[in-house]
Structure formats: structure tokens, C-alpha cells
N, C-alpha and C positions, 0 to 999 in steps of 0.2 A: 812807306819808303821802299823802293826797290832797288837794288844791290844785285850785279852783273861780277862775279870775279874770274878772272881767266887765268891757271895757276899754269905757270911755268915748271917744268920735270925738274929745271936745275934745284941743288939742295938750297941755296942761298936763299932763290925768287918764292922758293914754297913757305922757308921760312917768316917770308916776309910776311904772303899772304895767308898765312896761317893767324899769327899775330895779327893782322888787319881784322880777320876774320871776326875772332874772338871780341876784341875791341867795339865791334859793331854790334856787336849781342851782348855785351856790359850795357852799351849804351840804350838800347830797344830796350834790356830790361830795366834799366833807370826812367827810361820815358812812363812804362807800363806804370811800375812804382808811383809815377808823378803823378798819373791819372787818377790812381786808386785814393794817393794818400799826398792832394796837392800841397800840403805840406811838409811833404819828405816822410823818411819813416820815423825820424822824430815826433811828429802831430799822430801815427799812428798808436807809439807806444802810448801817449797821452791821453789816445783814445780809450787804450785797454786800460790804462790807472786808471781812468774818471772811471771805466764801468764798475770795475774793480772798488774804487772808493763808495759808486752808488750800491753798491748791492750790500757793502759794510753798513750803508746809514740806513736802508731797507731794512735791515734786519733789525739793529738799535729801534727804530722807529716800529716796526711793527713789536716788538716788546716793551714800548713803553706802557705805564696804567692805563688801561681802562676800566675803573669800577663798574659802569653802566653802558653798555652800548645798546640807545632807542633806536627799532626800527619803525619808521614816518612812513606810511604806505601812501601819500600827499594827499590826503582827503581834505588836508587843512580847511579849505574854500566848499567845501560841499554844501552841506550845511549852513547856508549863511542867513544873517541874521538881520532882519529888517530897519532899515537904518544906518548900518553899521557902515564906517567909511569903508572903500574897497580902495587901499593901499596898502604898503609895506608893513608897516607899523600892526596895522588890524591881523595882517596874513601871521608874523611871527605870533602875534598873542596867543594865538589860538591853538596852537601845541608846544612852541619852543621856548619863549622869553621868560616864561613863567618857570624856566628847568633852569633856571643859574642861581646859582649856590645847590644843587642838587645834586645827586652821584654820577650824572648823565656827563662824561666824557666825550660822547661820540655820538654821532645819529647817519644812520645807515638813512638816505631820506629816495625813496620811489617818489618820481613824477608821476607815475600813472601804472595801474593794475596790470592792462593790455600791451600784449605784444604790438610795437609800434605806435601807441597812442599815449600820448605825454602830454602835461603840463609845460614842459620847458622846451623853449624855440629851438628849431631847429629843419634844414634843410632835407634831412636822412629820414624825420618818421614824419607821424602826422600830429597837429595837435588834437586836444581833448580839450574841449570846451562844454561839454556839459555832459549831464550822467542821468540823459533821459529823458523824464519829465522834471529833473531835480536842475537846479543852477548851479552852476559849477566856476569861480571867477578869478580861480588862479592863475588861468591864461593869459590874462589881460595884463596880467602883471608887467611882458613880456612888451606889452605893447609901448611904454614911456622911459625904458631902461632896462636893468634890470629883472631876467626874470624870475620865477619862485625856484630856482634850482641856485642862481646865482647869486640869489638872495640871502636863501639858507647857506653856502658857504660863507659870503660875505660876514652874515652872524657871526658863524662857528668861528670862525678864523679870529674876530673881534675881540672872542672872548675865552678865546684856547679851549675850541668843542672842538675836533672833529669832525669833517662830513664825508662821509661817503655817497656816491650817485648807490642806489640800489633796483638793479634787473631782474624783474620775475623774468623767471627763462621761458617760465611755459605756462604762464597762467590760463586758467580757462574761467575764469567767473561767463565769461560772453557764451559758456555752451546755452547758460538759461536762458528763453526764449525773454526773459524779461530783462535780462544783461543784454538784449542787442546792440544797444544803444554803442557798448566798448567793443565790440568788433571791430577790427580794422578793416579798411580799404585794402588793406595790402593782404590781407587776410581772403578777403574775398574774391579777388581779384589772382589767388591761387588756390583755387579747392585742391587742387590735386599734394599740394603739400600738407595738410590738414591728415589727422589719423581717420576720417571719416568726414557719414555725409550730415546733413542737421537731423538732428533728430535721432540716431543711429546710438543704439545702446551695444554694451561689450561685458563682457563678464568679470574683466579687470580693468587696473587703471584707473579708475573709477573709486569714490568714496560715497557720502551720502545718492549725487547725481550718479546715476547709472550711465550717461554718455556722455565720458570727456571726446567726442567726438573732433570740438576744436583746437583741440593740442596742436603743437604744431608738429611735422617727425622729422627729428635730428639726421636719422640715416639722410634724408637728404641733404643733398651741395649746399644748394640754394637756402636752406634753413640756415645751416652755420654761418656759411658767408654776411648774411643778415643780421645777423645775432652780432659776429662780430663787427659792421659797419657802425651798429647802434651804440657799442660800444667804444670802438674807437673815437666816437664823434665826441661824446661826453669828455672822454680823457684828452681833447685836443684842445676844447672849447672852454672845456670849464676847470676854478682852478681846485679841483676836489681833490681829498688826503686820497682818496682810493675808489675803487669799485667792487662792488659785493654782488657776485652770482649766485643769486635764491634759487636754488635747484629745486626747495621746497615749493614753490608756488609754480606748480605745480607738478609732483614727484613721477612724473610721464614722457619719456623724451623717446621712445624707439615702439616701433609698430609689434611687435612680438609680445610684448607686454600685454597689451591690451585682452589678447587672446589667449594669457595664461600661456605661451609659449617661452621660449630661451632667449634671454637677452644675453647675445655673446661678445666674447673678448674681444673681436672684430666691432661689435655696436662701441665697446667700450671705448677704442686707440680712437672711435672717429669724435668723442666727444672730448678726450684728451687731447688731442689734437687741437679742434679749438681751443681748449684752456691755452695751451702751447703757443698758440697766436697770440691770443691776450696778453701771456707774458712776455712776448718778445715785446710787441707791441707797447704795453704800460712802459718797457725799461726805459727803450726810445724815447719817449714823452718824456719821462722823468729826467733823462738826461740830458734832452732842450731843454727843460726848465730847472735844471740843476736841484734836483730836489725830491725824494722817493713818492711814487706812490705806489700803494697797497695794492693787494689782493684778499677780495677776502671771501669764503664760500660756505652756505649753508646748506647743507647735506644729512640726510639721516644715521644718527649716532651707532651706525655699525657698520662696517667696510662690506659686510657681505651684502646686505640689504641693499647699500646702497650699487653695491657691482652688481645685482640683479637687479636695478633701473639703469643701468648702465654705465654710475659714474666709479670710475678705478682710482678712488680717492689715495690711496697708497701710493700709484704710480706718480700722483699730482704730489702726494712729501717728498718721495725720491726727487722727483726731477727740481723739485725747491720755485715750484712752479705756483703756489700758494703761500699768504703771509699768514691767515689769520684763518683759525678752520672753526667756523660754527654750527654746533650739532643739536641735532633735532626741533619738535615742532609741532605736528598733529600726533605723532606717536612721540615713545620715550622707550626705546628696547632694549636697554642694559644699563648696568651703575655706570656712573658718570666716571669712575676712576679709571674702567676699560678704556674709555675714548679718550679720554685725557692721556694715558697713555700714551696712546699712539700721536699722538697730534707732539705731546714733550720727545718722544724717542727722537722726533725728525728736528725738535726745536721751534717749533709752531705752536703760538695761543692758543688754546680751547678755551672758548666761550658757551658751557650750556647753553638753550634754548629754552624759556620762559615763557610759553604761547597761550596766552586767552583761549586759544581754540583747545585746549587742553587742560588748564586750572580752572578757568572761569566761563563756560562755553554760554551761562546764558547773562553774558555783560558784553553790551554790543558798543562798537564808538567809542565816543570821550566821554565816557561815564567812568566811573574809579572801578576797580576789580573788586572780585567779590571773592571771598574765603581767604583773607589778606594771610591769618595765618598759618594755611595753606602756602600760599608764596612764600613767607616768610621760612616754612620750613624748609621747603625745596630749595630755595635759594642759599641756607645756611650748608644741606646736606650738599650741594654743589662746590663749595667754597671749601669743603672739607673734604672734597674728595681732586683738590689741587686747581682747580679753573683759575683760569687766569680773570674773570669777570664774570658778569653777567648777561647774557641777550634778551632782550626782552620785545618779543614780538604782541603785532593786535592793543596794544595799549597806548591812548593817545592823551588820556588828561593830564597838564603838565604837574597839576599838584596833586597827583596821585599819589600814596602813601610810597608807595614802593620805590618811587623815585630818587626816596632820603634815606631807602629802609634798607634797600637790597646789596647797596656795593659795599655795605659795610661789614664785614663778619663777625668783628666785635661785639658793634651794632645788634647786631642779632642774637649775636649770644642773649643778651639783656632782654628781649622783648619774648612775649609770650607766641606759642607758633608751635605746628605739630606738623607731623611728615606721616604721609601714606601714600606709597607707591601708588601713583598715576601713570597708568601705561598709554591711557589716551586711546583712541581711534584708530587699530590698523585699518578696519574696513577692507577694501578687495584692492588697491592698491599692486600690490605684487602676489602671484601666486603664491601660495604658501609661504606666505612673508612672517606668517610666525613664528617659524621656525629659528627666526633670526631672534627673537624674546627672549633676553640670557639673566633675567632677577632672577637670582636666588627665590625659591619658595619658603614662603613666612614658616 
């Protein structure tokens, strides 16, 4: 609109167009208004109560029970068995259906190991159809309805489980030259994002394999941007309780690392940041579908360790930027009453970290665990040291003892079971990562 006014010196005429004036910039800023909030600013305030009301039910919801939260790394289909139908029915048998009546509340479920390579359909990554020279037939699922991501909520949802999609942030199985097979396209098609070249060894960062060379590094744009498209896709498409960023698989997100140098508080704001997105992000989703979903993130159970891989797990309770905080994994670096701690100060879950790769390192698959009361006892000592639940990683047989055994504390008390500090596997990880080791000595 363009406005011409010609003011006359007399006191009268100035009055008028003073008044006029005014008038017309009420009116441009009620236009502006109307643009922003075509509803007036009635549908505005509406706005703010609905957020306002979601972030109340967010929080209720992310404190309800979880006795058991399984996480599904989706190998369901790997392993398949000759004969066996290849539908819905066979897929859930094979780790889920077999979990009701059992402690399992929740299941954290991965489509696929690999940065960009999944089980479950989708425009933003690529699928996973087989794992090699092995068959892999969960993809197909995807192909007559429903796929194994949709599937597994559908379940949960049936039967008051829980799903969460779960993202390895940074998985590297694909550095081994015999994991090719899970390398992505997209992966390749960017060497220069990668911490390295194939083959390429590093003095940290690193555990058993001396070259996580296929990490992916955070400091780059391009990495986070990705990170969060794969996410946003799952939270738009599908109708899951939440999303779970496994920081654990694999604990290597900035190049400094690798070389035993300083991961700094600069690495640290660039992967908060993404977190930050995610959050804004999930809220939106939640509030087109009127209804919360989660955050939930596995990190290593000591704020220093883990701000020396870069994540500023502390700054993520302030900003109330996470619902659900689950600790540890390959290591175990301090009583569980420390982390829990911190995780109650901000009013956030703790969920210890129950990992096969740690209690039971030589029970591979869906085969039952091994030193049951072993678990048994870690589990009780967790429970008594305030967790709100259980996490139980690498463990996929649905009638595995633990399934009925762990979310119970009572339960436990009754059953026979002994505790001995398992620190687990620092390995070269983080320089001087030991230091972060706060057990009391026996």
C-alpha cells in the first residue's frame, strides 16, 4: 500500500492528518497480525496454551513406568529360516510377540546398523536388503503395506508397548572390510566427510578395530543436516512414541578425537545444536498430531567423558531439550546413584545400560545371556541406586529370563544373583578416558 500525505502548517489540518496518520499504521499493523496469526491473536494465544499444554503431557508421559526398555537393533529377518513364511506374523515372532506379559514396556527398535541404510521405506535414505552374503527379508515387508518399522509400532501401540524408531549416530561396523556390504551410497559418494581413508588406522576413537576410519565427522554442516533430515522423516511418517539418539554406537563424533587431541566446547554447541533442532522439530510433529513425542538419548554415564566426545549432556537438561537420558554401554564409569543423580536434579528418567557387550561379551544373537546372575545383580544394584528402569542392550531372545526377571526389584530381591563391578571395555576410545573411572576401590 502506498500513502502520499501532504500536511498543511494550519493547527487544525495537522491535527487531522496526524490522526489519519496514526490510523493507518493501527491498520498495517493489524494486516501484519493477520498474516502471521490468520486467526487473530486469539488462535495465537491458542497456539501458546496448546504448546504450553504439550510440553505438560511430555513430561507426564516421558515419567510414566517403564520396567524394561528392549533395544531391537532390527536383525529380526537376518537369520532366516528355511521355510518359514516371510510375513508380518513370522517378523514379530522372532523377537517381539513372545515379550507380552513380560517386563518389556518399551522397545527402542533400529531399522538398520548403518548411517543411511534401513529396513524401513523411505525417500531420504537408502534401503537394506541384505547383509552380504547373508539374506536379509525385512524389506519386503514394505513392499505389500506396511513396513517392519510400521509394523513394530502398530504392535506396540495394540498392546500398550512403547516404540521408539532408534539412530545409531555414528555406527561404524562397515569400517571392517567384511561389513562392506552396510556401507552406504551416501557414504561413499562423500569421502571427504568420513574421519578417514579405508584402511586408515588412529591411535583413538577406536576400540577392538584400530580404524574407525568410517565415522562420519559432526564438525561438518553436511553431516548434521543429514542426521537431522533422517530424523525428521521417521517423526513425520511414522506414528512412534519417540526417537532415541544412540550416541553409543558409536562413541566418535569430531576429528580431534581420533588423534588424542581436545574435543572443544565449540565441537560441543555444534552437536547441541543439532539436538536443538530435533527438539524444536519433534515439538511441531507432536503438535500436528496432538500428542507428545519423546526424546530419548544414550550417552556415556559421566558428563565429563562424555563432553570429551563432544556431547554437553548437562547443557541438553538445562535447555529440557531431552526426555529420557540413558547411560552407558561398553564401559560403566561410576555408581549408578552419580548419574542418576544428575539425570533427577533436571527431572529426567535414568535408565542404566544393561549391554551384552559388557555382562555377557561371549553370547552373540538371540541366544539367552549368559551369567544370568550376574544381571540379576547389576540390575537389583541399579534399582537401588534410584533408576527409573531398566536398558537393556544386544539382547534379542524374547524368552530370555531377564525379560520377567529385571524390571522387577522385588522380584530380585527373591532370586539368587551376585554383583561384581564390571567396568567393561574403555579400550582407546577417548584419550585418557580413564580418568573419568569414579568406583570407589574395593
Amino acid at each position: 500500500m502506498n500513502l502520499t500525505i501532504v500536511v498543511d502548517r494550519s493547527g487544525a489540518n495537522t491535527t487531522m492528518v496526524v490522526v489519519l496518520l496514526l490510523c493507518m499504521i493501527a491498520v498495517c499493523s493489524e494486516a501484519a497480525e493477520e498474516a502471521q496469526f490468520p486467526g487473530g491473536r486469539d488462535e495465537a494465544s491458542q497456539q501458546d496454551v496448546s504448546r504450553a499444554t504439550l510440553k505438560q503431557l511430555r513430561k507426564q508421559v516421558a515419567h510414566r513406568p517403564r520396567r524394561i526398555i528392549m533395544n531391537n537393533d532390527g536383525n529380526d529377518t537376518r537369520w532366516p529360516v528355511e521355510g518359514e513364511p516371510r510375513n508380518r506374523e513370522t517378523f514379530l515372532a522372532k523377537r517381539t510377540s513372545p515379550l507380552l506379559g513380560s517386563h518389556v514396556d518399551a522397545i527402542f527398535y533400529g531399522t538398520g546398523c548403518s548411517f543411511n541404510l534401513y529396513r524401513h521405506h523411505s525417500q531420504e535414505t537408502e534401503p537394506l536388503k541384505n547383509a552380504g552374503d547373508e539374506e536379509d527379508w525385512g524389506w519386503q515387508l514394505g513392499l505389500d503395506g506396511p513396513d517392519v518399522l510400521e509394523t513394530m509400532v502398530d504392535f506396540g501401540h495394540q498392546h500398550g508397548i512403547e516404540v521408539f524408531w532408534s539412530m545409531r549416530m555414528n555406527d561404524t561396523h562397515d569400517t571392517k572390510p567384511k561389513n562392506a556390504w552396510c556401507f552406504s551410497q551416501w557414504k561413499k559418494d562423500r569421502p571427504q566427510l568420513l574421519m578417514g581413508q579405508p584402511g586408515q588406522e588412529f591411535p583413538y576413537g577406536r576400540a577392538r578395530w584400530k580404524g574407525r576410519w568410517s565415522a562420519l565427522d559432526y564438525g561438518q554442516p553436511e553431516v548434521r543436516d543429514k542426521t537431522f533430515r533422517i530424523l525428521q522423516d521417521v517423526a513425520i511418517r511414522y506414528d512412534v512414541d519417540g526417537l532415541e539418539l544412540d550416541f553409543f554406537r558409536h562413541p566418535v563424533f569430531f576429528r580431534p578425537q581420533m588423534t588424542g587431541d581436545l574435543v572443544t566446547q565449540a565441537h560441543c554447541d555444534m552437536m547441541t545444536d543439532l539436538v536443538r533442532r530435533v527438539r524444536q522439530m519433534v515439538d511441531e510433529v507432536a503438535l500436528g498430531r496432538e500428542r507428545p513425542m519423546l526424546i530419548a538419548v544414550r550417552v556415556p554415564d559421566s558428563l565429563g567423558y562424555a563432553k570429551g566426545i563432544g556431547l554437553d549432556i548437562e547443557c541438553w537438561l538445562q535447555e529440557e531439550l531431552i526426555d529420557l537420558l540413558v547411560v552407558g554401554g561398553y564401559f560403566h564409569l561410576q555408581p549408578w546413584e552419580q548419574t542418576i543423580a544428575v539425570g533427577h536434579r533436571f527431572d529426567v528418567p535414568v535408565y542404566p545400560c544393561l549391554s551384552a557387550s559388557r555382562l555377557s561379551p561371549d553370547r552373540f544373537n538371540n541366544l539367552n545371556v549368559t551369567r544370568l546372575h550376574g544381571w540379576r545383580g547389576e540390575a537389583a544394584r541399579a534399582w537401588d541406586a534410584g533408576a527409573n528402569g531398566i536398558y537393556v542392550f544386544n539382547c534379542f531372545s524374547p524368552n530370555d529370563p531377564i525379560f520377567r526377571e529385571l524390571g522387577d526389584p522385588e522380584l530380585l530381591q527373591s532370586l539368587d544373583k551376585d554383583y561384581q563391578l564390571n567396568i567393561g571395555r574403555l579400550d582407546h576410545w577417548l584419550k585418557d578416558g580413564s580418568q573419568f573411572v569414579k568406583h570407589p576401590l574395593p
